[in-house]
N, C-alpha and C positions, 0 to 999 in steps of 0.2 A: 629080613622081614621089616613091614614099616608099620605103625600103630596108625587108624581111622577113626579116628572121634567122629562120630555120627549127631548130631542136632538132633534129628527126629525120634532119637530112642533115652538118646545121654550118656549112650556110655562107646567103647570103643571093641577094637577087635584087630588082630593081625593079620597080615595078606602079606603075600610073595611080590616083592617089587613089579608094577607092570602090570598090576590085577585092573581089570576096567570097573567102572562102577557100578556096570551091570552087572556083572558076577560080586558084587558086595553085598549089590542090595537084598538077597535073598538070606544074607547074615544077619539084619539089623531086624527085629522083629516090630513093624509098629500098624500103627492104623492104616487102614489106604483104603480111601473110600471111592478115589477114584485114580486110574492107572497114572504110576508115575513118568512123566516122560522125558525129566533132563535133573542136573543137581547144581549145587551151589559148593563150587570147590575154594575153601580157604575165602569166600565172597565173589569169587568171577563165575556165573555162567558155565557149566560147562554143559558135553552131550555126554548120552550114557556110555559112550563109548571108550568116553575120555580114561586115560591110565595112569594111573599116580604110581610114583617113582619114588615120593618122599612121604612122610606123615605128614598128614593133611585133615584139615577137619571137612567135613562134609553134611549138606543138609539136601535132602531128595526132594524135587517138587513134582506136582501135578500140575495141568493145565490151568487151576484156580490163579498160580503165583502167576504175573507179568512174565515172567522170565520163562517160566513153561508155557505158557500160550503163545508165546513170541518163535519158539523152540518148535511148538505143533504148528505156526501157522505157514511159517517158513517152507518147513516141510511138505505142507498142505501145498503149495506154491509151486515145488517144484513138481510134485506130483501132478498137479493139473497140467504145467506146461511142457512136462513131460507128454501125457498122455493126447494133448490138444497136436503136437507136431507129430505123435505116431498114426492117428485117426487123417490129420490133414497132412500131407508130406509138403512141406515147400510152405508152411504156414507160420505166421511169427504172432505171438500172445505177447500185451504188454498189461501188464499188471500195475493199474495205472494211480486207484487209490481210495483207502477206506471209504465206505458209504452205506447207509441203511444197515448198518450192524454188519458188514461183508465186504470185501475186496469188489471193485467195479473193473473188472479186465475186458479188453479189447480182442476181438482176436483176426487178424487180418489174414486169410485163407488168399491161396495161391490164386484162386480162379477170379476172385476178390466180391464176390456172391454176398449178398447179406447171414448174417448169421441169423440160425432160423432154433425150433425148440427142437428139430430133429437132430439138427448140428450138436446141439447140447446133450440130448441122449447116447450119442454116442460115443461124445469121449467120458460122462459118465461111466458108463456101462466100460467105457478102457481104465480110468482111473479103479474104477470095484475091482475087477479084474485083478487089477496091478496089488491091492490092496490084500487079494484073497491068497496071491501067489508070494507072499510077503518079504518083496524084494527088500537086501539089504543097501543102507543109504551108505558109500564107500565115502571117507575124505581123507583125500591124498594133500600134501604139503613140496611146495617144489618152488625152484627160484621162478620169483615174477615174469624174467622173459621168459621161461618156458610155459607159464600159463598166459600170457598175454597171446605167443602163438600160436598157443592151443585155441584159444576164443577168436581171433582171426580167422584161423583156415573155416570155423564153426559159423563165422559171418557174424559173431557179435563185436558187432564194432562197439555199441555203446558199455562191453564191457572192457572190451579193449580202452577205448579214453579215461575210464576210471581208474582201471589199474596202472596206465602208466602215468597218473597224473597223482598216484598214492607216497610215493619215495617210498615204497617198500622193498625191502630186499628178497624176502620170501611172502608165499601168499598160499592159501587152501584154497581150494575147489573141490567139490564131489561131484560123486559120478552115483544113478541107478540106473540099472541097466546098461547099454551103451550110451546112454544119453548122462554130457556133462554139464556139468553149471558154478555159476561163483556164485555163493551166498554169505551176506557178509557176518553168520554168525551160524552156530551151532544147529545139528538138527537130530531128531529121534532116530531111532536106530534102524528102524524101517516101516515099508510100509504099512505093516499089520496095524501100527499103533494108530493109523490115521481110519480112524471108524467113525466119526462124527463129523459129517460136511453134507452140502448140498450146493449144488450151479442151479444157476434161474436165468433166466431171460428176461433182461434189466436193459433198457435206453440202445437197442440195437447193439448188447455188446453182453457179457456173463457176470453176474453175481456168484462170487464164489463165498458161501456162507460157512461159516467154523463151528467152535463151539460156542456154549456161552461160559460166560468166563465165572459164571456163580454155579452152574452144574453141565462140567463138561462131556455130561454122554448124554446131554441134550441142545441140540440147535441152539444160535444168537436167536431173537426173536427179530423177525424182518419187520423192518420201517421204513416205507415210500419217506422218500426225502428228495423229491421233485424239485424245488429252489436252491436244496444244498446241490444238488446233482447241477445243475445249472450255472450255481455260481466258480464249482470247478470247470466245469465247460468252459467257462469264460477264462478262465484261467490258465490254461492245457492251450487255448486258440492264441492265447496272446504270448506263449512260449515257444509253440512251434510257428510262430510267425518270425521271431528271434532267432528259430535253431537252437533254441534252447530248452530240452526235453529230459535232460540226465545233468547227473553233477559231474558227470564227465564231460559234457560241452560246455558247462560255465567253467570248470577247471581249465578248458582250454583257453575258451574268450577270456579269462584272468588272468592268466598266464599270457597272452598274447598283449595286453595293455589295454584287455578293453574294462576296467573296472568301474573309471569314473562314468564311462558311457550309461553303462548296466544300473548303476546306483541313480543317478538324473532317470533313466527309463521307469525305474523302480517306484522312484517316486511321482514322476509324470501322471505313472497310471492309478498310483491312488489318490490322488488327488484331481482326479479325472472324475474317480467314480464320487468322490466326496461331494463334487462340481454336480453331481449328477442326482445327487443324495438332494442334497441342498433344492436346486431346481422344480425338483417335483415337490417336495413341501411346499416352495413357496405358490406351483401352480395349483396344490391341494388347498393352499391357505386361501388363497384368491378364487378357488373356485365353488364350487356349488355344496361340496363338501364342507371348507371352512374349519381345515383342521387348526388345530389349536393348544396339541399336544402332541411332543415328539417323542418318545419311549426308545431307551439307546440300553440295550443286554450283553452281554456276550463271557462266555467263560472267564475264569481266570488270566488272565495277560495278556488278554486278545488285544490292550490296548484301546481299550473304552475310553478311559479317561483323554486321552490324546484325540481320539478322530470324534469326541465330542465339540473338543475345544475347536479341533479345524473344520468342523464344522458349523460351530458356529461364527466363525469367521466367513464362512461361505453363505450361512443363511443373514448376515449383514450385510454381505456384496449384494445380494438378493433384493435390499431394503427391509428387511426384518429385525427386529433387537430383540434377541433370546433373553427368555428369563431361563438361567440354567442354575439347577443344583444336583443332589443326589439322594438315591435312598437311604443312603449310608447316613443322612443327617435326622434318619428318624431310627437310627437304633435304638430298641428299649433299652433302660440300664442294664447295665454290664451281667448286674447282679439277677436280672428277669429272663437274661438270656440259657433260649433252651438248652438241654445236654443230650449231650450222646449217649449210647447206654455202656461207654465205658466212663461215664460222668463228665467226662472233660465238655467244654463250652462249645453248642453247634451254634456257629456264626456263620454257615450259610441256608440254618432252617428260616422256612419262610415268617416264623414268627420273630425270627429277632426282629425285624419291622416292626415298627407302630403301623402297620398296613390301613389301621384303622383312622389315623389321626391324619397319614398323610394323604389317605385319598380324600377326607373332610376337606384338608388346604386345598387339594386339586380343586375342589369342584368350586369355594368360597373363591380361586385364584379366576378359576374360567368362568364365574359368574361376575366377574367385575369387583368386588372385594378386595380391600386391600388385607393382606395376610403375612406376618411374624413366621418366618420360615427360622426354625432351628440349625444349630449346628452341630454336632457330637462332636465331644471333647475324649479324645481315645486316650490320653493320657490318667482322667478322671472316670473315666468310664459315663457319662450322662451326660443327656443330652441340654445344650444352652440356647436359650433367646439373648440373643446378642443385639440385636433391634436391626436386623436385616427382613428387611421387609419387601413385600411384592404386592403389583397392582396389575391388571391387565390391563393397557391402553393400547390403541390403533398404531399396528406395526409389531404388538409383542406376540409372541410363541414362547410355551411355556417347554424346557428341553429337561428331560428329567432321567438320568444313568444310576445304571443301578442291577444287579445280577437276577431281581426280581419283577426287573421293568414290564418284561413279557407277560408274567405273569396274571391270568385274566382277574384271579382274584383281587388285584391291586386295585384295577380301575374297573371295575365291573358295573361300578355306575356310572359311569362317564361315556357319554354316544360311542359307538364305534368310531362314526364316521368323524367324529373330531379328535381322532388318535392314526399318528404313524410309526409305525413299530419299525425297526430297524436290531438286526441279530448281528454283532462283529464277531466271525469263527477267525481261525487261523487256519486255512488248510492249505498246505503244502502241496503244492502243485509240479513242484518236481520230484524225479527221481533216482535212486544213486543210479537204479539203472534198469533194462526194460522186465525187470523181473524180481525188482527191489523197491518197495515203495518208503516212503520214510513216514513213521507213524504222525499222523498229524498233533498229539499231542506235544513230542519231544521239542517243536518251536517254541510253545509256552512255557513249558517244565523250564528249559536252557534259559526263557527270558526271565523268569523269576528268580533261578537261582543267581543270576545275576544280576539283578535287582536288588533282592533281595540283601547279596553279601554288599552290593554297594552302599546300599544305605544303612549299614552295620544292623539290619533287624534282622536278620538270622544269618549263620553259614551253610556251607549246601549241604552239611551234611541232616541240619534241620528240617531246610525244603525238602530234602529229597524224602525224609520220614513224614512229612505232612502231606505229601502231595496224593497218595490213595485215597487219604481220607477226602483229601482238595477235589480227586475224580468224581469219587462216586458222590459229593454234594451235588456237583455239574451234572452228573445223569440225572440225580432224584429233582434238582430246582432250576435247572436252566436248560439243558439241553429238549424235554418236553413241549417245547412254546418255541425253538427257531422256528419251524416250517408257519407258524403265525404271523412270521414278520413280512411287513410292507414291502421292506428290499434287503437285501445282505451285503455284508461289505466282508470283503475276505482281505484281514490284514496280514498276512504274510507274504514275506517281504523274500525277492529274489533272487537278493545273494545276503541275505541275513544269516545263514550257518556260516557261511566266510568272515561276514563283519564279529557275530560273535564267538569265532576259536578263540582269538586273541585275549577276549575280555575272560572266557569259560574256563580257559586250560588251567590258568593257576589255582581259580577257585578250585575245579572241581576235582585237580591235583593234592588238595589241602586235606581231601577224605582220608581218615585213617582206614589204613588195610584190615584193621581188625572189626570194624563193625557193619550191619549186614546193609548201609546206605553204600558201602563200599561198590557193591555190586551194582548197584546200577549207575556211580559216578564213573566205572571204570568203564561200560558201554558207553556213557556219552562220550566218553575222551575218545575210545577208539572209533565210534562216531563221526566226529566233528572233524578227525584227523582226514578223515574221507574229503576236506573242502581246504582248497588253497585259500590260505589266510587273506581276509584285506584289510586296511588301518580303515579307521573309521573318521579319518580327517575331512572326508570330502562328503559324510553324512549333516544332511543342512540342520540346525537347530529346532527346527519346525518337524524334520521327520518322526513319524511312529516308532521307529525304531530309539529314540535318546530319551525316550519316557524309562529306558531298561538299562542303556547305557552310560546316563549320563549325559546332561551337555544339552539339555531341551530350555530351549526360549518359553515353554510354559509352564507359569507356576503351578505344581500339584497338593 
């Protein structure tokens, strides 16, 4: 017999070696408000299915945790591209990347016909189906080359170049139905569990919608996000223009010697679009509009700081001279700033801004006035006049970064038409593979934690406990206001999971197994392990990428 310390009750129980966690959980008597659908074994992940052999402690989640929504969406995933090639025969689904609260999937039908909303009702109506006859989700374990040609003779090649480009020795796949697939992590037990989704007819292609992640037996709330949707378009076109569509074709082109190529391409094109960024301000500046304020937001690690600065490098080539600073230098004292209502300090609510004081300099700055622009002392917590001062004269633009930049409240007295807004996202425009998307947060989660342990202000076991709190700031104060911006710059960079294993692995090897940040350092690792390593010697000082890792020609 083996003892299961349970988390969710506190106390434990005995089971027959081999017992799955399904048949536990009906031992552990606790709340469940809503259906549990995977657990957290010893802090890894696992499915319900999973069988404990030793004493292990165990916590049950719902959809609410990461780890369970990751577990249902997965699942969700394969059920739709299951159900899309039994309705279409000879049809291929790429599942290609978060958007509007939903998965944005392709679906390319044999006859090659546009996808229409009849299309969409009826692999609906096969997914319910599948859902009501509640197939079990089967995962088998078997040596790599036996599942590489398995996915072969199956015609997935782009699963094929991931798997042999993993150094793994053995590998899982599962099967529902006759139909098989690689998913790179755990999934619910079966169909029945998958009750909360909906497909939409989204951009000539499927919105597959889940739950929402605050009450999962009801719908995401859907959000047109027409520019985001755009700036991945642009993204996806300048991949497959490459051949580079899956981490199994950058796995190869890496492995074949093409890295420094990829990395020069990398950077080419964001400093294309910087080229591009620049250009239109300065014909906004000169034109009839007369902008005169450039507003720079973007999430957590997106890399603001960095494509400000290369930008303003660009809007000089231009003949423009930036007056740049940030919102961060009107933080109220330390001691003013809001709380959470577990008390601790909200420093991404929109009051920690003197919002008040700095749009007064804005507008004293755009009226010709010379203006004492502060600086916050984060070591002192208050903010200082230092005697750095600003004037507007002919040729200046005033470029102001800040996570509240978007924000209408900020500038609300300030013309429109003398404001250009600019959103820096990071989304990930690759894929592991045509039925694995990589969540667009996990580029900035990986860039802070390393960041972060480099410049000794936390270890990742820190970040990784701050970082839900980090999301849901970014839902409630920045993510609101992208679709408001003037143009989008998408900083993710691609072969950035390659550049940072090297730097990630030992961090985010340094988690103790004993506490529950374990569990999601242990994803990244197995994550990241998915990308053939590259040194970052040939990443140029100037790039976005050395704001994270070190090694950037600009002062921050």
């Amino acid at each position: 017999m083996i003892q299961v310390f349970c988390k969710n009750t506190g106390t434990s129980a005995s089971f027959r070696e081999g017992t799955t966690l399904l048949d536990m959980l009906p031992v552990f008597d606790f709340d469940r408000p809503y259906p549990i659908v995977s657990a957290k074994v010893n802090n890894v992940s696992q499915g319900l299915k999973f069988r404990v052999y030793n004493s292990r402690t165990v916590e049950f989640v719902d959809a609410r945790a990461s780890s369970g929504m990751r577990v249902y969406i997965r699942s969700l995933c394969f059920l739709l591209c299951k159900s899309a090639k039994d309705v279409f025969r000879g049809s291929h689904i790429f599942i290609e990347h978060p958007i509007s609260h939903g998965y944005y999937c392709d679906l390319h039908k044999a006859d090659k016909s546009p996808v229409s909303q009849e299309d969409i009702n009826k692999i609906k109506q096969r997914m319910q189906y599948l859902v009501e006859k509640n197939l079990p989700f089967h995962r088998f374990e078997a040596p790599i080359e036996q599942v590489i040609e398995m996915m072969h003779k199956a015609g997935a090649e782009d699963k094929v170049k991931l798997l042999e480009t993993s150094g793994q020795v053995y590998m899982d796949y599962y099967s529902l139905g006759k139909t098989k697939d690689y998913y790179y992590g755990r999934l619910v037990p079966s169909t029945s569990y998958l009750t909360t989704w909906d497909l939409k007819l989204y951009h000539g292609g499927i919105l597959l919608i889940g739950p929402s992640k605050h009450d999962p037996t009801k719908l995401a709330p859907y959000l047109d996000q027409p520019k985001t949707f755009n700036m991945f378009n642009e993204n996806l076109k300048w991949n497959d223009i490459m051949g580079l569509n899956t981490v199994g074709d950058l796995n190869k082109s890496l492995l074949d010697g093409n890295g420094s190529d990829l990395i020069q391409i990398a950077e080419a094109l964001q400093e294309k679009k910087i080229v591009q960024i620049a250009e239109e301000i300065h014909k906004r500046y000169c034109g009839r509009q007369k902008v005169r304020l450039v507003l720079i937001t973007g999430p957590s690690s997106s890399g603001k700081t960095t494509v400000s600065k290369r930008l303003g490098v660009q809007l000089k080539a231009c003949g423009l001279r930036p007056l740049t600073f940030s919102t961060d230098d009107y933080f109220v004292d330390r001691e003013k700033t809001p709380l959470l209502p577990d008390g601790t300090p909200d420093f991404d609510n929109f009051d920690t801004v003197d919002h008040k004081a700095l749009e007064r300099d804005l507008m004293k700055i755009l009226a010709g006035e010379e203006v004492e622009v502060p600086e916050f002392n984060f070591v002192t917590g208050k903010r200082e006049y230092n005697g750095r001062k600003y004037k507007l004269a002919p040729g200046n633009i005033v470029v102001l970064e800040g996570i509240h930049a978007l924000n209408p409240k900020l500038t609300d007295k300030i013309a429109p038409h003398k404001k250009f807004r600019i959103f820096i996202s990071t989304l990930t425009g690759i894929a592991l593979d045509h039925h694995n998307c990589i969540p667009t947060s996990d580029n900035r989660l990986l860039r802070r934690i390393v960041r972060d342990y480099n410049k000794g202000a936390f270890s990742a076991r820190q970040t990784i406990s701050q970082w839900p709190k980090v999301r849901a700031a970014e839902d409630k104060w920045i993510y609101p206001y992208q679709e408001n911006a003037d143009m989008m710059f998408n900083s993710a960079y691609l072969v950035e999971f390659a550049v940072l294993r090297n730097h990630a692995e030992p961090i985010l090897a340094s988690v103790p197994k004993n506490c529950p940040e374990y569990a999601e350092a242990h994803r990244l690792l197995k994550f990241i392990h998915y990308f053939v390593p590259v040194p970052d010697k040939e990443i140029p000082p100037t790039s976005l990428l050395r704001e994270f890792v070190g090694g950037s020609s600009f002062k921050y």
